[in-house]
N, CA, C and O atoms as a Tripos MOL2 file, in Angstrom:
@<TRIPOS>MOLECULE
protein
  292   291    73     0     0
PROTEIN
NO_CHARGES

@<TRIPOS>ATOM
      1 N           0.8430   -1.1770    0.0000 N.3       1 UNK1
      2 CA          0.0000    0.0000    0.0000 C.3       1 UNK1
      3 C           0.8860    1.2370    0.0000 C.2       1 UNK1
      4 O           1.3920    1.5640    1.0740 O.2       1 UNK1
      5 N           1.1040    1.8870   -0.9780 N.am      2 UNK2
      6 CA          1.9410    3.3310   -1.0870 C.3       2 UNK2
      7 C           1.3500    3.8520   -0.1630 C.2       2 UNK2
      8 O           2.3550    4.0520    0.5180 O.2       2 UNK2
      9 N           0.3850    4.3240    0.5620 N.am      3 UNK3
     10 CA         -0.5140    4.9750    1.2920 C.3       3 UNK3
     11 C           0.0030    4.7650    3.0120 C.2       3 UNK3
     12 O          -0.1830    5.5870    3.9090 O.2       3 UNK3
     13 N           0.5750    3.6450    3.1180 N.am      4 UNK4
     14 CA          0.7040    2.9040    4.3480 C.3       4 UNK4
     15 C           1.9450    3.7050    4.8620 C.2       4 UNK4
     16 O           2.8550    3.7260    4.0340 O.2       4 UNK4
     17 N           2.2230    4.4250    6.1300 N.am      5 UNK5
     18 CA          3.6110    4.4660    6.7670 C.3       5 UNK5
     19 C           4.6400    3.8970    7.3440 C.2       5 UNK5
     20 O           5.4370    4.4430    8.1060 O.2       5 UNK5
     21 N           4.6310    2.0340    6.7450 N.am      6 UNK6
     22 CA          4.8550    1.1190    6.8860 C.3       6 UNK6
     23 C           5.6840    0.4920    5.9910 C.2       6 UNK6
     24 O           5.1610   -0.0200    5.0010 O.2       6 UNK6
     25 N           7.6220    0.3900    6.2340 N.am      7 UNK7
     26 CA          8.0560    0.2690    4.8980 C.3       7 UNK7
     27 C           8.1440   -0.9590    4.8260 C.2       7 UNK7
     28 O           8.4410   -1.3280    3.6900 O.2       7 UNK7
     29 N           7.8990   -2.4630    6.1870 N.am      8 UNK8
     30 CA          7.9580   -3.5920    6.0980 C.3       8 UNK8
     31 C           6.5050   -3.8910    6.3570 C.2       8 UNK8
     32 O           6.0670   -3.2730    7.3280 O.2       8 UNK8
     33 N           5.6370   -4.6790    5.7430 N.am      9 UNK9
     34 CA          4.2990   -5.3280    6.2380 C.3       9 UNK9
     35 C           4.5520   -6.0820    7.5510 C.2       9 UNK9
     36 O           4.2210   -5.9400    8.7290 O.2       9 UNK9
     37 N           5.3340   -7.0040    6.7820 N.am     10 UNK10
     38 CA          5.4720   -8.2330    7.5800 C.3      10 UNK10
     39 C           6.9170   -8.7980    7.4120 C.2      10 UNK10
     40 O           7.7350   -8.2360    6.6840 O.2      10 UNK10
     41 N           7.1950   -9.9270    8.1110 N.am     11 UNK11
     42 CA          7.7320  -10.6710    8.2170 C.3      11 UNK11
     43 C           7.7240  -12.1610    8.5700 C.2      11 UNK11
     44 O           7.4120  -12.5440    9.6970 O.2      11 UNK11
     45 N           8.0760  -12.9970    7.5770 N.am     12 UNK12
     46 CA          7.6220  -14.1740    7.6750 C.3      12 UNK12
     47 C           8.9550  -15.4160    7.5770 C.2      12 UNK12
     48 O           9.6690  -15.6400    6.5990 O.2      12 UNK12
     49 N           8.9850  -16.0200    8.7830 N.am     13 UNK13
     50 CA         10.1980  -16.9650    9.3590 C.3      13 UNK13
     51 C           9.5450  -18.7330    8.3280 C.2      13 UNK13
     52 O           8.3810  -18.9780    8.0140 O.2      13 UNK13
     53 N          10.2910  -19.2630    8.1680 N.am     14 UNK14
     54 CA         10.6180  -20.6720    7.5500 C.3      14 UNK14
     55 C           9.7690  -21.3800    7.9900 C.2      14 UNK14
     56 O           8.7960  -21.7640    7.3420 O.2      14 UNK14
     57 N          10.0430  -21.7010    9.3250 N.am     15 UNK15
     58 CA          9.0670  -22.4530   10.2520 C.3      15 UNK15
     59 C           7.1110  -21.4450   10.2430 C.2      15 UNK15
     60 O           6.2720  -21.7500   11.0900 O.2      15 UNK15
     61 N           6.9390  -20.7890    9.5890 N.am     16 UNK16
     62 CA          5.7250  -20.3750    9.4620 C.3      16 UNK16
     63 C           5.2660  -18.8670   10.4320 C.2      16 UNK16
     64 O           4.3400  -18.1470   10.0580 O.2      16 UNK16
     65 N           5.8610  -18.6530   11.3510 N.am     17 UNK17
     66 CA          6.1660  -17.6380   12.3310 C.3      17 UNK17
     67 C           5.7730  -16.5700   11.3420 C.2      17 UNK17
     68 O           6.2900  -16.5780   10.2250 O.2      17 UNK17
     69 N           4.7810  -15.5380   11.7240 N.am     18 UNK18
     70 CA          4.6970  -14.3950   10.9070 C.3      18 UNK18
     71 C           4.4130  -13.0060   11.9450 C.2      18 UNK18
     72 O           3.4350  -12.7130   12.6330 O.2      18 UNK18
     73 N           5.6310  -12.3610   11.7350 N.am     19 UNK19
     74 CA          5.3420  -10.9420   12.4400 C.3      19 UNK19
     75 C           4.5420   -9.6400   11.7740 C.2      19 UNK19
     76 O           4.9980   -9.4410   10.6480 O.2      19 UNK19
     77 N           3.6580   -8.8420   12.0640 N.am     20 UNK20
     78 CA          2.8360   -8.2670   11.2510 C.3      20 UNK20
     79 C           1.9560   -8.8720   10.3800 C.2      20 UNK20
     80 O           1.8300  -10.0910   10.2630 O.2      20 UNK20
     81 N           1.1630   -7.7820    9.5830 N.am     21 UNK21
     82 CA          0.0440   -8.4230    8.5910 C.3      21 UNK21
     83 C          -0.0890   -9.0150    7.1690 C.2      21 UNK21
     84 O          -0.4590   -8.2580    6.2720 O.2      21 UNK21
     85 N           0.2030  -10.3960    6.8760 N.am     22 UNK22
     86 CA          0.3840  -11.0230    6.2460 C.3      22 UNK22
     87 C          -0.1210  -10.6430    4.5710 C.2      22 UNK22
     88 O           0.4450  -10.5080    3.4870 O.2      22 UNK22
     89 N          -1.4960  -10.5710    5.0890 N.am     23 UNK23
     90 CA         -2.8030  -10.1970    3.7920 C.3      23 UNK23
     91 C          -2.7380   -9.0980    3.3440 C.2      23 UNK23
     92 O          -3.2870   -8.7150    2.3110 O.2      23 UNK23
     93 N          -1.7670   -8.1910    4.3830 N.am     24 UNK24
     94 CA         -2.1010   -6.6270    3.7600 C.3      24 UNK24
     95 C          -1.2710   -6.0490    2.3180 C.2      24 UNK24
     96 O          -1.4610   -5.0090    1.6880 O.2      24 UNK24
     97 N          -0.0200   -7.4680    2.0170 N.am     25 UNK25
     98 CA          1.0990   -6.7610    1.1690 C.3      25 UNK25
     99 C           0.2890   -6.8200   -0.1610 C.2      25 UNK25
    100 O          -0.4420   -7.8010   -0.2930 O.2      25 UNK25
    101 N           0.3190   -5.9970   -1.0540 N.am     26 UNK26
    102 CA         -0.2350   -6.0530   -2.3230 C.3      26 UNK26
    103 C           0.7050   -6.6510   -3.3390 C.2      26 UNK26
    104 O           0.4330   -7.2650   -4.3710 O.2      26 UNK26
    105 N           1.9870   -6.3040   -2.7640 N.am     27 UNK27
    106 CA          3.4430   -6.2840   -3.6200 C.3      27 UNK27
    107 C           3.7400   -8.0580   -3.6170 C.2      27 UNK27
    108 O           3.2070   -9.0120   -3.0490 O.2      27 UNK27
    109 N           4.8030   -7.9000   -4.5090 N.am     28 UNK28
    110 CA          5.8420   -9.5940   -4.3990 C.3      28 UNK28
    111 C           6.7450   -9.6710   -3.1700 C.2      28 UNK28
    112 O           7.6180   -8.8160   -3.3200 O.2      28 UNK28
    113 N           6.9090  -10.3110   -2.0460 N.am     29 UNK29
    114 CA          7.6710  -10.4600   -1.4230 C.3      29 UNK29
    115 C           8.8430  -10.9970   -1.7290 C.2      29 UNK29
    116 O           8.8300  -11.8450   -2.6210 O.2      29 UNK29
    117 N          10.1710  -10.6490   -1.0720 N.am     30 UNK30
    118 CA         11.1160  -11.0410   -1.2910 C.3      30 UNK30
    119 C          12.0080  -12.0670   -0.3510 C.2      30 UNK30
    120 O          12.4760  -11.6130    0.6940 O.2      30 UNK30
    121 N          12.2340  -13.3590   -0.6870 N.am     31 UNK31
    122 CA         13.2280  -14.1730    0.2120 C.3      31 UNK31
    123 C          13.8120  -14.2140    0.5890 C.2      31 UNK31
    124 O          14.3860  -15.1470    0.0270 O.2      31 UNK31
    125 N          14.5830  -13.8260    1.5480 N.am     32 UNK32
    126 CA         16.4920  -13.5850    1.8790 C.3      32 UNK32
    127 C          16.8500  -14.9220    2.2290 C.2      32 UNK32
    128 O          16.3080  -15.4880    3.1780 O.2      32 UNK32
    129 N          17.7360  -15.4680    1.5180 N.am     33 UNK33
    130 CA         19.1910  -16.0030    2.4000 C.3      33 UNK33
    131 C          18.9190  -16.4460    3.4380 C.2      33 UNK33
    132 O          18.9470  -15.4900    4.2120 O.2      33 UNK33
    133 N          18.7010  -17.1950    3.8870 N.am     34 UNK34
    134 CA         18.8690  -17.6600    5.2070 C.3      34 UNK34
    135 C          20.5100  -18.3680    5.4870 C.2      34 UNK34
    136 O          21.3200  -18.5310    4.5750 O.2      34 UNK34
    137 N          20.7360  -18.6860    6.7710 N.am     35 UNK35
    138 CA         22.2220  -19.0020    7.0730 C.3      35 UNK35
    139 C          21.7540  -19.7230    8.4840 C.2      35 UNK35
    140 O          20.6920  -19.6670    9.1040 O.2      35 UNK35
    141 N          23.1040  -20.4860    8.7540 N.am     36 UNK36
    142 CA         23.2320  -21.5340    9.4310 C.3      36 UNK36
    143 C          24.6990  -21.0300   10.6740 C.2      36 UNK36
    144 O          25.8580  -20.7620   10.3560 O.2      36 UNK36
    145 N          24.3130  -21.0400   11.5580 N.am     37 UNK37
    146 CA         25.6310  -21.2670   12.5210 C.3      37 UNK37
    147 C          25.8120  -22.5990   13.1810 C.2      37 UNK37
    148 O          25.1360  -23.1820   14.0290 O.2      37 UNK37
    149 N          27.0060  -22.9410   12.5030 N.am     38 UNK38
    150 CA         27.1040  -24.0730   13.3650 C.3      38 UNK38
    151 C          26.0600  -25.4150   13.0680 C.2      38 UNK38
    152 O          25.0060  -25.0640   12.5400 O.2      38 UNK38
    153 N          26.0980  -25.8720   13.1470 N.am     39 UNK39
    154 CA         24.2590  -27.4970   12.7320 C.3      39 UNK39
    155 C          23.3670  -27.0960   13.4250 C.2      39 UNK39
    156 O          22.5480  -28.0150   13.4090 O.2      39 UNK39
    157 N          22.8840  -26.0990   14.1950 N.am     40 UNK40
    158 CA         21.6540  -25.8550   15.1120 C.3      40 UNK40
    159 C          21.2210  -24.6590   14.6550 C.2      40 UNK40
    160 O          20.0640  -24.6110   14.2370 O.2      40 UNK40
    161 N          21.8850  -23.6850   14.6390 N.am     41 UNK41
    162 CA         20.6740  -22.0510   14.5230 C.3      41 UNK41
    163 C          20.7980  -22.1000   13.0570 C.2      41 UNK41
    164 O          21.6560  -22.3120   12.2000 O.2      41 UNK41
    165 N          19.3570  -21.7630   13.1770 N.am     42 UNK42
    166 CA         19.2010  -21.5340   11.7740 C.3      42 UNK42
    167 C          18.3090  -20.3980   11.2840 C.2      42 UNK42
    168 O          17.1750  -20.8650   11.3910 O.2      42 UNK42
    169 N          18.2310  -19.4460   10.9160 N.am     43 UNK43
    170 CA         17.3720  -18.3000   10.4140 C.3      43 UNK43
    171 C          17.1810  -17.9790    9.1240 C.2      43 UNK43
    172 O          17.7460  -17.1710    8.3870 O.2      43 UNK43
    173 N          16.2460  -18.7790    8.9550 N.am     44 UNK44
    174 CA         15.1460  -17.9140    6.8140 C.3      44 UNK44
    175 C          13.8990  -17.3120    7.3710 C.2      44 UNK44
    176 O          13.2060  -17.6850    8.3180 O.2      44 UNK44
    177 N          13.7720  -16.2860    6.5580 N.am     45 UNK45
    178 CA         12.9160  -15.3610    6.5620 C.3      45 UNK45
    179 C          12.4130  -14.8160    5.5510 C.2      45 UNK45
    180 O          13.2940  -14.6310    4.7110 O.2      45 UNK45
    181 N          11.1370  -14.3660    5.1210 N.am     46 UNK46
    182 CA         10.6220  -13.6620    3.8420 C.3      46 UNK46
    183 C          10.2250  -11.8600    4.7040 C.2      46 UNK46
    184 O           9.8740  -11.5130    5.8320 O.2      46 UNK46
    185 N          10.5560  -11.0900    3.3100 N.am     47 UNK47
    186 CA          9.9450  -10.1120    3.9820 C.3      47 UNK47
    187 C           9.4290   -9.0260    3.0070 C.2      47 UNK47
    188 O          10.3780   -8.4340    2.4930 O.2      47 UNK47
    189 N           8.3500   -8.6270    2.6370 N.am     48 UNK48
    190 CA          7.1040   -7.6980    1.8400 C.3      48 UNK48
    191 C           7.6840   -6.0830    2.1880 C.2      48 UNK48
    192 O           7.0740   -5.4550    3.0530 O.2      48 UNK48
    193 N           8.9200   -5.4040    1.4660 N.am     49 UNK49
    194 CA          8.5460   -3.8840    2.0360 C.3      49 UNK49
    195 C           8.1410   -3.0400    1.2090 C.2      49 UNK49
    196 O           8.4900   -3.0870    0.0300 O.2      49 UNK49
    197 N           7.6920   -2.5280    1.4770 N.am     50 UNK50
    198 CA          6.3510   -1.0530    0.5600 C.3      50 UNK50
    199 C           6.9310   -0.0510    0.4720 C.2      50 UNK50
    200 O           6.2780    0.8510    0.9970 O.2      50 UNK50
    201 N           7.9490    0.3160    0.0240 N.am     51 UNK51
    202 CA          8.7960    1.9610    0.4010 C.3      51 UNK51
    203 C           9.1310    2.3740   -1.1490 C.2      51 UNK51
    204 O           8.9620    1.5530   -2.0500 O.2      51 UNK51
    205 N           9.4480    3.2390   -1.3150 N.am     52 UNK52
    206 CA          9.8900    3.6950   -2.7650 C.3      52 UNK52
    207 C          11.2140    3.2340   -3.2980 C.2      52 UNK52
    208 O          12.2920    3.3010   -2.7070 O.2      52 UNK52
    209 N          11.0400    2.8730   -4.2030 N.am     53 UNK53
    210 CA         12.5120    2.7330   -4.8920 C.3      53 UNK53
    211 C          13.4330    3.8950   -5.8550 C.2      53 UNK53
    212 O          13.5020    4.1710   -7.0530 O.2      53 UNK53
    213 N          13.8480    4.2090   -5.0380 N.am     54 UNK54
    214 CA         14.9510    5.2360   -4.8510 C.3      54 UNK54
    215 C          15.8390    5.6480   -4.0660 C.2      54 UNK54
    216 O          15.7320    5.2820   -2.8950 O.2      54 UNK54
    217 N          16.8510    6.4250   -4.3940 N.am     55 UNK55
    218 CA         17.9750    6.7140   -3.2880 C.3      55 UNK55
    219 C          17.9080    8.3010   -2.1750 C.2      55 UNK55
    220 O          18.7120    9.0600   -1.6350 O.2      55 UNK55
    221 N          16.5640    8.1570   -2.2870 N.am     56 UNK56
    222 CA         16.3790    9.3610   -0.4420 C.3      56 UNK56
    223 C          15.1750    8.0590    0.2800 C.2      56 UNK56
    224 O          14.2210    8.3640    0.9960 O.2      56 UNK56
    225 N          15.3840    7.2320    0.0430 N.am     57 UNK57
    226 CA         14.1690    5.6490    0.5870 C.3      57 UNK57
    227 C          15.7600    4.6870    1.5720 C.2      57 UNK57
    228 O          16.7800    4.0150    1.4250 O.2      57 UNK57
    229 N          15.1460    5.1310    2.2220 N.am     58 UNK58
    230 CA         15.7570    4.2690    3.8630 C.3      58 UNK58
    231 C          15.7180    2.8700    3.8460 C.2      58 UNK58
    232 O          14.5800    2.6810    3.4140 O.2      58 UNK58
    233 N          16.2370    1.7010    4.0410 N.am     59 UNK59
    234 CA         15.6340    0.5380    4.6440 C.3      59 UNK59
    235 C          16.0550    0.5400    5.9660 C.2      59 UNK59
    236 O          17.0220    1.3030    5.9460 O.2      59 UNK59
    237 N          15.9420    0.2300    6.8570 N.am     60 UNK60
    238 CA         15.7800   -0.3170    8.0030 C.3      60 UNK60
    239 C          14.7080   -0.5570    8.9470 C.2      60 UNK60
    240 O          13.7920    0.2560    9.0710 O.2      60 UNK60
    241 N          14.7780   -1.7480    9.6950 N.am     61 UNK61
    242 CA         13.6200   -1.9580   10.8720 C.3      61 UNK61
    243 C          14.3680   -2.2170   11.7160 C.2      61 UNK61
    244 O          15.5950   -2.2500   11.6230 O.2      61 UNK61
    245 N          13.4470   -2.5170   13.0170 N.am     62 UNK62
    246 CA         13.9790   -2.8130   14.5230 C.3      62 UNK62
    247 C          12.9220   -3.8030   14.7450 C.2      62 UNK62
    248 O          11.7500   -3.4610   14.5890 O.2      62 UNK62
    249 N          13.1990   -4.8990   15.0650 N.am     63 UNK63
    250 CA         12.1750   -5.8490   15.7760 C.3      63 UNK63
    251 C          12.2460   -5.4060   17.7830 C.2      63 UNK63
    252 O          11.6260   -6.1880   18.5040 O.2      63 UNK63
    253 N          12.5750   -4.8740   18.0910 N.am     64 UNK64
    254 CA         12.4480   -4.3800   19.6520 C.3      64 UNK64
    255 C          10.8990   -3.9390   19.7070 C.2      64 UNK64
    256 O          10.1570   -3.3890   18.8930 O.2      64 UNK64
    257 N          10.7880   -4.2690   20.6100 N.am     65 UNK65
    258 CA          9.3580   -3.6050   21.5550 C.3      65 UNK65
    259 C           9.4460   -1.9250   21.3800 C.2      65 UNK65
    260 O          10.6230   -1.5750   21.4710 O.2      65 UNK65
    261 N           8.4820   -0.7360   21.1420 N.am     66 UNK66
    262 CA          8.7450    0.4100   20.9710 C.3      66 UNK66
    263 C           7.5440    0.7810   22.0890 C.2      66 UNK66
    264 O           6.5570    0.0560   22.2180 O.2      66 UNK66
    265 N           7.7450    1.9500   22.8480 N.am     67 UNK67
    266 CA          7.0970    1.9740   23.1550 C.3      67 UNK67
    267 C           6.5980    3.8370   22.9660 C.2      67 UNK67
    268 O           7.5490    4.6110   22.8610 O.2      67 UNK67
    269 N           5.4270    4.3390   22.9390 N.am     68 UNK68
    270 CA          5.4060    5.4720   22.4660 C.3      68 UNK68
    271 C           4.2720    6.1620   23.4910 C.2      68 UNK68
    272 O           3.3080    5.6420   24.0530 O.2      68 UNK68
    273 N           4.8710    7.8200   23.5120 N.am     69 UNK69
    274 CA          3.4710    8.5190   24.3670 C.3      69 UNK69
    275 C           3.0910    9.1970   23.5940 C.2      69 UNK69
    276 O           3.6720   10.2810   23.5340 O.2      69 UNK69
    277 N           1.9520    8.9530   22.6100 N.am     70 UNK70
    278 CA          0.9920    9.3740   21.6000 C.3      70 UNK70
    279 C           0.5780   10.5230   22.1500 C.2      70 UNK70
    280 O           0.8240   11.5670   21.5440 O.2      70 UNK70
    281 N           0.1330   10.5470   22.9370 N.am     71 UNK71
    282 CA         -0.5520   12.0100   23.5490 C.3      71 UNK71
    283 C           0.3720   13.0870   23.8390 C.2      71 UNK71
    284 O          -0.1230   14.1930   24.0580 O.2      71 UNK71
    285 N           1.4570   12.9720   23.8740 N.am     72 UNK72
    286 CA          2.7690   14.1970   23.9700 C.3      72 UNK72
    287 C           3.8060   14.2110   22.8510 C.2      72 UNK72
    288 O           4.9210   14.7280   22.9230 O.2      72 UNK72
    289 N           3.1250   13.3810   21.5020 N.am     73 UNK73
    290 CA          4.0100   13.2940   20.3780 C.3      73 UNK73
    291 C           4.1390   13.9620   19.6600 C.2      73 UNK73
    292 O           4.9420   13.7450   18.7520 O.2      73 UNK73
@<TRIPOS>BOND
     1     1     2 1
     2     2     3 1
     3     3     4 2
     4     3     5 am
     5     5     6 1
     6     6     7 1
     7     7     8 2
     8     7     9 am
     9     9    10 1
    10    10    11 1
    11    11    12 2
    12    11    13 am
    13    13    14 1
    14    14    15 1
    15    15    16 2
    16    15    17 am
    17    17    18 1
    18    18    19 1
    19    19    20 2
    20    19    21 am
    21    21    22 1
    22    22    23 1
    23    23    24 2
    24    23    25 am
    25    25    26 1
    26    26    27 1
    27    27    28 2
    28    27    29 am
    29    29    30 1
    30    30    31 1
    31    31    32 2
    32    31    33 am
    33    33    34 1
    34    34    35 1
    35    35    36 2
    36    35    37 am
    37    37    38 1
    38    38    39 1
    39    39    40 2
    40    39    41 am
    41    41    42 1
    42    42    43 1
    43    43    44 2
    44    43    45 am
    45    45    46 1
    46    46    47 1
    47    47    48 2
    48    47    49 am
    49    49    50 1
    50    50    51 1
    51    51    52 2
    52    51    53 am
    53    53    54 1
    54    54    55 1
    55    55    56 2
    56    55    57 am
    57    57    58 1
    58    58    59 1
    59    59    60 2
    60    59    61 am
    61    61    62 1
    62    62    63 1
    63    63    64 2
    64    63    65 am
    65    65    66 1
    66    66    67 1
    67    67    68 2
    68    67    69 am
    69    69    70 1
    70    70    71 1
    71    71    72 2
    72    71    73 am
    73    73    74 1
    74    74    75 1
    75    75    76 2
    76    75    77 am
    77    77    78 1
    78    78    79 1
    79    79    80 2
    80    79    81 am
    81    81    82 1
    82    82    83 1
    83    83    84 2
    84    83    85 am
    85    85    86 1
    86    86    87 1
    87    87    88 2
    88    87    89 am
    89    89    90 1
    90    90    91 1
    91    91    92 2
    92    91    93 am
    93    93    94 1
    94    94    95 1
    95    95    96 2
    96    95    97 am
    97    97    98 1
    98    98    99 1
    99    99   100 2
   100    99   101 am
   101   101   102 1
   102   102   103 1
   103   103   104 2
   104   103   105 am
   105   105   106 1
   106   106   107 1
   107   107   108 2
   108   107   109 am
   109   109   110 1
   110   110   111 1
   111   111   112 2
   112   111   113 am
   113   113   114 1
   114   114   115 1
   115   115   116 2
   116   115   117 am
   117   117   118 1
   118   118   119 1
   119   119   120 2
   120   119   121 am
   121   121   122 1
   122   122   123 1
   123   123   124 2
   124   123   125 am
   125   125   126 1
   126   126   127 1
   127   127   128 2
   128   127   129 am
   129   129   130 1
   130   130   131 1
   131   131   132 2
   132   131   133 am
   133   133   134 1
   134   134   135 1
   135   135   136 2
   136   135   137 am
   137   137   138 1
   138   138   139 1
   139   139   140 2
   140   139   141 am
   141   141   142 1
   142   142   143 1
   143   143   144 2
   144   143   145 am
   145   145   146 1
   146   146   147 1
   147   147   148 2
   148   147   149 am
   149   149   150 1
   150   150   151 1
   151   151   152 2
   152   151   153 am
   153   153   154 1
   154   154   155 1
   155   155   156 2
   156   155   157 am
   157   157   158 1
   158   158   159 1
   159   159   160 2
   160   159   161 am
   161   161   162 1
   162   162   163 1
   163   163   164 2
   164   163   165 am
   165   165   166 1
   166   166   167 1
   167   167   168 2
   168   167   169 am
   169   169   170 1
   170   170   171 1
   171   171   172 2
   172   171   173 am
   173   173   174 1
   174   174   175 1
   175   175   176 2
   176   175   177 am
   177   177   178 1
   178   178   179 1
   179   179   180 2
   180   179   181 am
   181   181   182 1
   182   182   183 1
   183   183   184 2
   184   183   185 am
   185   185   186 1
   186   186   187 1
   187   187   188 2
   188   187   189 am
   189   189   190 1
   190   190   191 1
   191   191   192 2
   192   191   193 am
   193   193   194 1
   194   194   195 1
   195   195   196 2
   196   195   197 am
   197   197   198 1
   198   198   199 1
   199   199   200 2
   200   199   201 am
   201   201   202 1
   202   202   203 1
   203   203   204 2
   204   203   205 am
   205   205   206 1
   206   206   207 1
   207   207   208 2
   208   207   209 am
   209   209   210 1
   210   210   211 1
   211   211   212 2
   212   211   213 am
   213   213   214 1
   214   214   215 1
   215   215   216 2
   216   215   217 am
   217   217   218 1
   218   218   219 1
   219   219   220 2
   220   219   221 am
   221   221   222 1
   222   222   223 1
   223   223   224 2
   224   223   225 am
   225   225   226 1
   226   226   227 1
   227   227   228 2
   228   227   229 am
   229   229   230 1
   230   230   231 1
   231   231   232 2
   232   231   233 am
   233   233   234 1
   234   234   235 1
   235   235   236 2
   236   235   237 am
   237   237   238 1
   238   238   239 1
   239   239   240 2
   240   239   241 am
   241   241   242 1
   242   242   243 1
   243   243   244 2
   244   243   245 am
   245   245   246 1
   246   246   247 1
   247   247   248 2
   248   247   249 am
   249   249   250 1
   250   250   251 1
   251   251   252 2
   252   251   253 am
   253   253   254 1
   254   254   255 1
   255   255   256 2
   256   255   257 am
   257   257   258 1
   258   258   259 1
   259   259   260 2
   260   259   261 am
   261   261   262 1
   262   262   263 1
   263   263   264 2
   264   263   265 am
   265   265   266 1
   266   266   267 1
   267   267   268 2
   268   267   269 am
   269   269   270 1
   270   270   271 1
   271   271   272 2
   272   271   273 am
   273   273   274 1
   274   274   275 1
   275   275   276 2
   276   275   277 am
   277   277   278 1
   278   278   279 1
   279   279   280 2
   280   279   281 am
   281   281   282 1
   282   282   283 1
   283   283   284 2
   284   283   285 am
   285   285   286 1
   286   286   287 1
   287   287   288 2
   288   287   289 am
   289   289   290 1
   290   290   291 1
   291   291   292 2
@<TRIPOS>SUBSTRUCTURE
     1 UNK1         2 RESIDUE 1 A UNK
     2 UNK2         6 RESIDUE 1 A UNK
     3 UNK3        10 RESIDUE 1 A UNK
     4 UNK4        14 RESIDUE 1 A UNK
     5 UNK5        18 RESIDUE 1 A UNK
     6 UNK6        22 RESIDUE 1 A UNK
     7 UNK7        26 RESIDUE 1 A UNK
     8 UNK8        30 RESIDUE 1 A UNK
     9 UNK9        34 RESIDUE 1 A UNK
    10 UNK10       38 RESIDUE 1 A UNK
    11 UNK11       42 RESIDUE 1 A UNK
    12 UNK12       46 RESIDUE 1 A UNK
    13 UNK13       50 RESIDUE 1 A UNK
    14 UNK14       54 RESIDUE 1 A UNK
    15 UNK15       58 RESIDUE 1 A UNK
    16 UNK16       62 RESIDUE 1 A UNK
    17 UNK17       66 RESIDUE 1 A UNK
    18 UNK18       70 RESIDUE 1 A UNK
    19 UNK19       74 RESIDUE 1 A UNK
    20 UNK20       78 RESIDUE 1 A UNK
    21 UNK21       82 RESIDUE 1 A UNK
    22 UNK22       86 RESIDUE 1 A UNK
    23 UNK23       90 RESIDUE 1 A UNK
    24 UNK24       94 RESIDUE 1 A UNK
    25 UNK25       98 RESIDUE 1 A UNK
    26 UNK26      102 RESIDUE 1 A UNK
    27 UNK27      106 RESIDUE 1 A UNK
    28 UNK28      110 RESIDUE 1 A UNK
    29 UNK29      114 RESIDUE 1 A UNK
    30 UNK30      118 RESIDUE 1 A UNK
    31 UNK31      122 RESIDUE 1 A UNK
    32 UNK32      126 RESIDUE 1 A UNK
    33 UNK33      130 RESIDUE 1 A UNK
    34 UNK34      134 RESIDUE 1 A UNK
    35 UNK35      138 RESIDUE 1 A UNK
    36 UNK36      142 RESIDUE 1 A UNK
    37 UNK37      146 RESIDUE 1 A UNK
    38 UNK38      150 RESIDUE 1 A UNK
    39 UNK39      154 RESIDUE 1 A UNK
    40 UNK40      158 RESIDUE 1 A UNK
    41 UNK41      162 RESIDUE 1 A UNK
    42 UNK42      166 RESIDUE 1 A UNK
    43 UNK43      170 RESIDUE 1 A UNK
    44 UNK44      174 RESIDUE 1 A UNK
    45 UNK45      178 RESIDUE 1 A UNK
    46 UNK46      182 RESIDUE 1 A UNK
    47 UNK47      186 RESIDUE 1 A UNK
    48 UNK48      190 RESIDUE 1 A UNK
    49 UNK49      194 RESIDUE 1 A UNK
    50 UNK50      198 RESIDUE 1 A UNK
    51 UNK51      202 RESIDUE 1 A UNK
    52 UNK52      206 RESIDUE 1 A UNK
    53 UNK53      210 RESIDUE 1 A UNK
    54 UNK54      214 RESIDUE 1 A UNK
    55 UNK55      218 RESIDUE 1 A UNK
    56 UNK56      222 RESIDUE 1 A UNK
    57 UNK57      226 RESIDUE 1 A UNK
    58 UNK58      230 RESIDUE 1 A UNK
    59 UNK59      234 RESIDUE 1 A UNK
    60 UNK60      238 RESIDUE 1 A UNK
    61 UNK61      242 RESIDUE 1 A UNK
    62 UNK62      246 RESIDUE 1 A UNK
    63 UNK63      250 RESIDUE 1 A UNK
    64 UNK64      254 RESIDUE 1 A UNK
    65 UNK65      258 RESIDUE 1 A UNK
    66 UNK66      262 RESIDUE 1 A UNK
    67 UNK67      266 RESIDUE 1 A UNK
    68 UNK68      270 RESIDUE 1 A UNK
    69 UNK69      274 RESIDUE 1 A UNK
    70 UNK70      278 RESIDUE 1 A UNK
    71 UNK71      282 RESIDUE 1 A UNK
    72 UNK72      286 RESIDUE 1 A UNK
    73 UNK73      290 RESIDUE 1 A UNK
């Protein structure tokens, strides 16, 4: 959704794990790479971002807890 202030929808882990809203991406999601440490950890992930393609367009997220005071923002 160009409309959305949201440059990742979602995020979606191997094992099925999905952070954010799955249904909302209109776009093609993209697969990354996943990698291996060692025979045990293992991390793949898909992830849908909605942002412009161009060079003043940011990527980054934070998966941390945020916490915000809306009423003094």
């Amino acid at each position: 959704n160009k409309n959305s202030p949201r440059r990742y929808e979602y995020i979606e882990y191997e094992n099925g794990k999905v952070f954010g809203n799955k249904g909302t991406c209109k776009s093609s999601t993209t697969k990354v790479d996943s990698w291996w440490r060692w025979l045990f950890w293992h991390c793949s992930y898909c992830m849908c971002y909605c942002d412009d393609h161009n060079s003043s367009s940011d990527r980054y997220f934070d998966l941390r807890d945020i916490v915000s005071d809306v009423a003094n923002n």
